[in-house]
KOLNUNU-630820 format. One record per residue (C-alpha): x, y, z. Coordinates in steps of 0.25 Angstrom, whole numbers, plus 2048, in hexadecimal, padded with zeros to 3 digits. Layout:
# residues N
XYZ/...
# end
This chain:
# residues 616
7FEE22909/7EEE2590B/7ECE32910/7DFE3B914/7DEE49911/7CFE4D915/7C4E4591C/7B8E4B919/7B3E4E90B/7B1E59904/7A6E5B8F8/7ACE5A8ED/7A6E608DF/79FE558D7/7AAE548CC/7B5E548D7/7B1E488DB/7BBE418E7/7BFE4F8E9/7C9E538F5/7C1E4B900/7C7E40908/7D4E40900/7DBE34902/7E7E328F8/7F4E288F7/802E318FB/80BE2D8EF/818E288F2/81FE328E9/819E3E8F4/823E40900/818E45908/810E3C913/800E3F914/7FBE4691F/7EEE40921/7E4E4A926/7D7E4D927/7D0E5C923/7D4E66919/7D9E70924/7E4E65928/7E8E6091C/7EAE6E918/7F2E73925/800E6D921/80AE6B917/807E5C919/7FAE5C919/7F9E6590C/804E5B906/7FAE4F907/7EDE5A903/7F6E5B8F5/7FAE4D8F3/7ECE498F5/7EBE528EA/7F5E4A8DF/7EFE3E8E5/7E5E3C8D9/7EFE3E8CD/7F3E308D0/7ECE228CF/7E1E1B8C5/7D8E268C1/7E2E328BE/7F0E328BA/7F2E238BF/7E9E1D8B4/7DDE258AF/7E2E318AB/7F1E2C8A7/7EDE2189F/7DEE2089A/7D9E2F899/7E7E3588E/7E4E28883/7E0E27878/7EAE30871/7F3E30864/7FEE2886F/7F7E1E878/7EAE15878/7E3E14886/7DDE06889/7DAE0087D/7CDDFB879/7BDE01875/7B8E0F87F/7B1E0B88A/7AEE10896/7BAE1089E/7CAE13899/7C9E1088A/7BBE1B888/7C6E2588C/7D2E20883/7C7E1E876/7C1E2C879/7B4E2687E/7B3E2988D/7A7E28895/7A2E348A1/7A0E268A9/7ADE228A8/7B4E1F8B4/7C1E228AF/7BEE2F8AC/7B4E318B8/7C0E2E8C3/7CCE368BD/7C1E408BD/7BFE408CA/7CFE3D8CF/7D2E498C8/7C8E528CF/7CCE4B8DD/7DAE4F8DA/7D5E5F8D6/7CDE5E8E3/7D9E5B8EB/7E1E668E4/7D6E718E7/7D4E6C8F7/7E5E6E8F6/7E7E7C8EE/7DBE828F6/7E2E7D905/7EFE7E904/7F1E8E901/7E8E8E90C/7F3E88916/7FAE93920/806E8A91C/805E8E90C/807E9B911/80CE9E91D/815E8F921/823E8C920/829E8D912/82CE7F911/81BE7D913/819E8990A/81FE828FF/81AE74902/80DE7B902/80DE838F4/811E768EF/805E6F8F3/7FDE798EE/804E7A8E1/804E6C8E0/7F4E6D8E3/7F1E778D5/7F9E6C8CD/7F3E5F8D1/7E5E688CE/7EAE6D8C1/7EEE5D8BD/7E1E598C0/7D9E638BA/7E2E628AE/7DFE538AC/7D0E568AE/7D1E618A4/7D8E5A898/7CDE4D89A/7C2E5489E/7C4E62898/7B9E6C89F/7BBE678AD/7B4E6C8BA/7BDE748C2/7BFE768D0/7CAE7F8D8/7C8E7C8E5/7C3E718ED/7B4E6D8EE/7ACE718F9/79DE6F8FE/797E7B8FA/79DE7C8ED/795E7A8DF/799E6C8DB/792E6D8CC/79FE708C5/7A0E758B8/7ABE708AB/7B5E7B8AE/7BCE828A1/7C7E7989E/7CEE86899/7CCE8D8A7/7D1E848B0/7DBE808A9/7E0E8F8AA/7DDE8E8B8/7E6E828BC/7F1E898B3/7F1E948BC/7F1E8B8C9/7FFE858C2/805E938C1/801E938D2/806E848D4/814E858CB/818E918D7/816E888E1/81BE7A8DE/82BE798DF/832E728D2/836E648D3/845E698DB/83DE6F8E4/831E668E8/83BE5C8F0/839E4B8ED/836E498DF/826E458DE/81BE458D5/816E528DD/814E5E8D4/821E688D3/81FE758CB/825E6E8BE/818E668BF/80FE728C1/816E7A8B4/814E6D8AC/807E6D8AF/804E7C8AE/80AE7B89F/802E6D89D/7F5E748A2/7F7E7F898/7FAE7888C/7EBE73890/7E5E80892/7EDE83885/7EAE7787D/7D9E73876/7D1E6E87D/7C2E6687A/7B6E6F87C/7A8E6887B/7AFE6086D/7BAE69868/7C7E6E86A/7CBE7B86E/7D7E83871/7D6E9087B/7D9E9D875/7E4E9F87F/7EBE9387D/7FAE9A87C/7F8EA188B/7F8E92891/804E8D887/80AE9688B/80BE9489A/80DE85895/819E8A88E/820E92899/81DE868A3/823E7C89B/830E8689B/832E888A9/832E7B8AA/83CE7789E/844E828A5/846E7B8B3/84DE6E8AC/852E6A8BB/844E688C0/83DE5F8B1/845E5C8A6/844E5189C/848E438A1/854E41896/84EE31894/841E30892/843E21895/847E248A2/83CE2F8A4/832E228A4/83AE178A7/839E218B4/829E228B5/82AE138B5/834E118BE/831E1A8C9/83BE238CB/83DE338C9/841E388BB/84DE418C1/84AE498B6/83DE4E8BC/835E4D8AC/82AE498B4/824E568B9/817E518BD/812E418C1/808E3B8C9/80DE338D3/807E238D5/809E1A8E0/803E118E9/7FDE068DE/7EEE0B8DE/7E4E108D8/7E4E1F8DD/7F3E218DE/7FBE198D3/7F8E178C5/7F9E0C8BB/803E138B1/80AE068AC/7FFDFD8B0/7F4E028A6/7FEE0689C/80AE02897/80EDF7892/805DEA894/80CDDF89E/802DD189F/807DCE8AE/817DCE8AB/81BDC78B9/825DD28B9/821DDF8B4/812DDD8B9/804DE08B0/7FFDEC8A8/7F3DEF89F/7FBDF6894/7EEDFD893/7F1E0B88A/7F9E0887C/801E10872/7F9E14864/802E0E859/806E1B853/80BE21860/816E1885E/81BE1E851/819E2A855/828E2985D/834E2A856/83BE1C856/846E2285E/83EE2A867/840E23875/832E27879/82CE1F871/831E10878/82FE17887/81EE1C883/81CE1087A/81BE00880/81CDF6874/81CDEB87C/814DE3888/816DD7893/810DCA88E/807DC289A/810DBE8A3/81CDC489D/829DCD8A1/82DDD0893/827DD9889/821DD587D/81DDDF871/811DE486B/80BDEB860/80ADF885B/7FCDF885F/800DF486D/80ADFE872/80AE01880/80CE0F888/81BE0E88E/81CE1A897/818E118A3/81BE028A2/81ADF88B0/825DF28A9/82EDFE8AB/82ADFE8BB/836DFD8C3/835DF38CA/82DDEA8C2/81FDE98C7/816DDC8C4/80ADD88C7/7FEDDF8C3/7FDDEB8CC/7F9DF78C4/7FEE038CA/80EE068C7/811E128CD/813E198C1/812E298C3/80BE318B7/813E3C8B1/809E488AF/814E538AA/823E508A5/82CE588A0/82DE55892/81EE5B892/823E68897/82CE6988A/823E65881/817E6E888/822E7A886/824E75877/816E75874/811E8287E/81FE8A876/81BE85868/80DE8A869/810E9786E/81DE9A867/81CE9185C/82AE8585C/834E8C862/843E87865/83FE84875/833E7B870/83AE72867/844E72872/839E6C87C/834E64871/842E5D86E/847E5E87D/83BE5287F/83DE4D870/84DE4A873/84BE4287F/842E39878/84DE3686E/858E35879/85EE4287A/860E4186A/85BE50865/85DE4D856/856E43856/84AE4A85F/849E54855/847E4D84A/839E4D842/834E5684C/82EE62845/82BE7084C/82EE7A841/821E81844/818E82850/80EE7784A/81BE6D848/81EE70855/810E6D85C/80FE5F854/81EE5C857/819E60867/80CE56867/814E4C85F/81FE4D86C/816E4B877/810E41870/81DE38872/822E3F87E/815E3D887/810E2E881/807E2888C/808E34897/7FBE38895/7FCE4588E/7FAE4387D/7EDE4287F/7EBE50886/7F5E5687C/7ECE54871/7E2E59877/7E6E6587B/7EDE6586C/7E0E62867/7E7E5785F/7E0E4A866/7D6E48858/7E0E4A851/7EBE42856/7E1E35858/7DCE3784B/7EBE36844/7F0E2C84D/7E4E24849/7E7E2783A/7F6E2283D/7F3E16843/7ECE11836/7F8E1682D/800E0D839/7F7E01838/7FAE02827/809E05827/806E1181F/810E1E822/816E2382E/813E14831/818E0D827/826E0982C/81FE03838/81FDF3839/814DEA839/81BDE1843/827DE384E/830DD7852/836DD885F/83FDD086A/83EDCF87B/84BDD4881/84EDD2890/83EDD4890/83BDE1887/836DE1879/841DE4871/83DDE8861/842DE1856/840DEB84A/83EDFB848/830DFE849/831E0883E/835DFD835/82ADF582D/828DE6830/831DDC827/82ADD581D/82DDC8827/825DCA833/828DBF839/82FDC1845/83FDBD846/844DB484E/843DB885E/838DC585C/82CDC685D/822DCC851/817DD4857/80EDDF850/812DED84E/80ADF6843/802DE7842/7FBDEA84D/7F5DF6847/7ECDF1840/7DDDF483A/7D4DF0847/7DEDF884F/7DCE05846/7CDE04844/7CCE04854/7D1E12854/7C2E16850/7B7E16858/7B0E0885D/7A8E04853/7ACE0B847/7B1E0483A/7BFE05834/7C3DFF827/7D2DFE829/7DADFA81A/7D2DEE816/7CBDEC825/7BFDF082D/7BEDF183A/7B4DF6844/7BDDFE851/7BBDFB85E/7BFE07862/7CCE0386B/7D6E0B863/7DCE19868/7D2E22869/7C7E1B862/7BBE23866/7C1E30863/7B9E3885B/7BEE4885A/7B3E5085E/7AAE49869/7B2E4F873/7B9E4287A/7C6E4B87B/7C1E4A889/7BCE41892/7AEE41898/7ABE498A6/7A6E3E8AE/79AE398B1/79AE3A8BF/79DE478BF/792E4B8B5/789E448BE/78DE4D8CA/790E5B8C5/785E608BC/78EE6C8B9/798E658AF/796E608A2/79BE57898/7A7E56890/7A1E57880/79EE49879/79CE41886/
# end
């Protein structure tokens, strides 16, 4: 469904680029509304419906190619300590972003940039109208409500937006209403700090108005107030956390006045179990994302709907990553574009059920509709896999349908561990939070959860938090963010680096870990042959109906070296090699400030008020 929410169009500031004006935006199938079309802001903005469409025009760009469909979910939270973005050496497009290497002309940064800002637009043209309506006030009760809704819906699809500007951007031009001609377009970066406060003070409005997920009527992706306390306590932990200025990391002085809001948020939501609670499988939780259908267990507070097979409404979530098909004639075509860094494997206990859902080991041959396996250096994402779509879908058709979770509810307990830790130092409830999550991974057995995990003291606890989000949120889009706001990211590339060379040698914790794996095909699906935490025998040759492939083989000298910059020279053991630069992060050098993408081009070009981010 097309509808049009204003004809004529409006200035709009000259980093607000394709602001509010002539809004014509797809109706998701998941919104049980049906668009009004109209035509001026004084119509739209006289009824429930028309208000209705105002706000859904305002979600409208969280969803397809150049935000939460593609960009956003899958080039710009890579190269981290879990996944690598498109392999290969930084250039000007997806892989100068995953190396650390971007460019201000890049048009993948230039249109997120701008969708973002549209969608801030949209938001301000509906949290400026909507108090405004005789109905907010003075309607019925049933169009009251309806209406706080909207306009606490409005305050959290702009503090999303801005939130995603300000952890890629930092220092952010910031508007709070919508742009008109009179107004002085030269927008300065606005203190990251500041508006981040700002938002967080909109969330405290919007979570007042918004009913929880029992009250808001058929089950959508529309924001409910669990979504907006999630977000509060997400936002705070930014506001909380470092962040880069000009090329080092910094931490605000009143840091504990924001965990602290995180903490109590996360806790009236771990108090309303009947609204979000754990899925009990978290097979099931993305078996579900795959297949469609609602997780009854409402652990997803916070998705972006897609739909409609296009570029502005649906995302390729199972098209761009996940496991690579070649033209299967029953599960279609996939680019298998982001893989796993070898380590990230081991870092999963081997009876931790996360680590077979987050981690593919296998692909689709050309023209094939069974798996075969790859090696260690070839590990696939698994959170969204078209060979999980129900029904099958061949043919090379990119868009799935998949919705992108933004908030679940295993983030809540975890945010609540880490925000009660810091201000409390470990604590019975936060090691409760922490092994609530733990346990499911290990299928409701808590012996087994609690095993290895230290958090004697505050600083055991911390590291015991970022190793569990590190398992937990594989390939949602958030590791990357954490460390950064842990001020961890230099860190954690360089010993992961470190560790995929004593990988590569066999030496400790790696030694156990075999040079080759031997697997058969059962009804279709890789089934493996040998534990993987058992060396290879001294006979590699594969046994009678498996198939050898390499494991820790495929770790090998060219592979490490290309972690390093792209020319650069590497004597590996007895080797030399030059890098190309196509490993993880190859580019990154702690210092020069590529913590943060570039502010466009354009926008440089047209608003002489802003300036550039440090080191581009």
């Amino acid at each position: 469904m097309k509808f049009s929410l204003f004809s004529s169009r409006k200035a709009t500031a000259a980093v607000l680029l394709a602001g509010v004006a002539g809004l014509a935006s797809s109706c998701k199938s998941y919104l049980d509304i049906e668009p009004t079309a109209l035509t001026t802001t004084a119509a739209t903005f006289s009824t429930v419906s028309g208000a209705t469409s105002a706000v859904l025009g305002a979600y409208d760009p969280l969803s397809g190619d150049n935000t939460y469909g593609t960009r956003i979910s899958m080039y710009y939270p890579y190269d981290t300590d879990e996944l690598i973005g498109s392999s290969g050496t930084f250039d000007t497009g997806r892989r100068g972003i995953a190396r650390y290497k971007a460019y201000a002309s890049n048009t993948e940064i230039i249109n997120p940039w701008n969708n973002l800002y549209q969608g801030i637009e949209r938001a301000n043209v509906c949290i400026k109208y909507i108090p405004q309506m005789a109905l907010y006030t003075t309607g019925a009760s049933a169009d009251t409500a309806s209406l706080h809704r909207l306009y606490g819906e409005s305050l959290t699809l702009r503090a999303q937006y801005y939130y995603e500007l300000i952890r890629n951007w930092g220092d952010v031009p910031a508007q709070f209403s919508p742009s008109s001609y009179d107004q002085d377009f030269n927008l300065p970066n606005a203190d990251r700090n500041q508006t981040l406060a700002t938002l967080i003070a909109d969330l405290a409005t919007a979570e007042k108005l918004v009913p929880y997920r029992s009250g808001a009527g058929v089950v959508n992706e529309r924001i409910t107030k669990g979504a907006v306390k999630a977000l509060r306590a997400r936002l705070a932990l930014q506001r909380g956390g470092y962040s880069l200025q000009g090329n080092t990391m910094t931490r605000p002085t009143d840091y504990a006045t924001y965990y602290a809001i995180a903490r109590q948020e996360c806790l009236e939501l771990m108090n309303q179990r009947k609204e979000h609670t754990l899925n009990p499988s978290f097979s099931d939780l993305w078996l579900g994302v795959n297949q469609q259908r609602h997780d009854n267990a409402n652990e997803i507070i916070f998705e972006v709907g897609m739909a409609g097979s296009t570029a502005t409404g649906d995302s390729k979530l199972g098209y761009y990553n996940g496991p690579r098909l070649n033209n299967s004639p029953i599960y279609g075509s996939t680019q298998g574009a982001v893989t796993v860094v070898p380590t990230y494997f081991y870092a999963f206990d081997s009876t931790d059920v996360r680590r077979d859902i987050t981690i593919a080991p296998y692909q689709y041959a050309s023209g094939a509709n069974v798996q075969s396996a790859v090696a260690l250096n070839t590990l696939y994402d698994g959170k969204f896999r078209r060979d999980w779509h129900s029904p099958p879908l061949p043919g090379t058709n990119n868009y799935l349908g998949y919705n992108w979770p933004i908030i679940r509810f295993a983030d809540v307990l975890l945010m609540f561990a880490e925000a009660d830790n810091e201000l409390n130092g470990p604590t019975a409830a936060g090691r409760a939070a922490l092994l609530e999550v733990r346990t499911r991974a290990f299928n409701g057995n808590a012996t087994r959860a609690a095993l290895n995990v230290n958090t004697g003291s505050k600083a055991d606890m911390f590291n015991a938090i970022v190793n569990e989000r590190l398992l937990e949120f594989g390939g949602e889009g958030i590791r990357k963010y954490d460390l950064l706001r842990w001020n961890l990211l230099a860190d954690k590339l360089a010993s992961t680096k470190a560790n995929i060379d004593l990988l590569r040698a066999g030496s400790a914790p790696y030694n156990t870990v075999p040079q080759y794996q031997y697997y058969k095909v059962v009804n279709g699906v890789v089934q493996w042959q040998r534990s993987f935490y058992r060396p290879s025998p001294a006979n590699t040759t594969a046994p009678t109906g498996t198939t050898r492939v390499n494991w820790r083989q495929g770790i090998d000298a060219t592979y490490v070296a290309n972690l390093r910059p792209n020319g650069t020279t590497v004597t590996i053991g007895s080797t030399t090699v030059t890098s190309a630069g196509t490993g993880m992060a190859a580019e990154y050098v702690p210092g020069q400030g590529k913590e943060l993408l570039p502010i466009p081009q354009t926008t440089l070009d047209t608003d002489p008020a802003i300036k550039q981010n440090f080191g581009y």
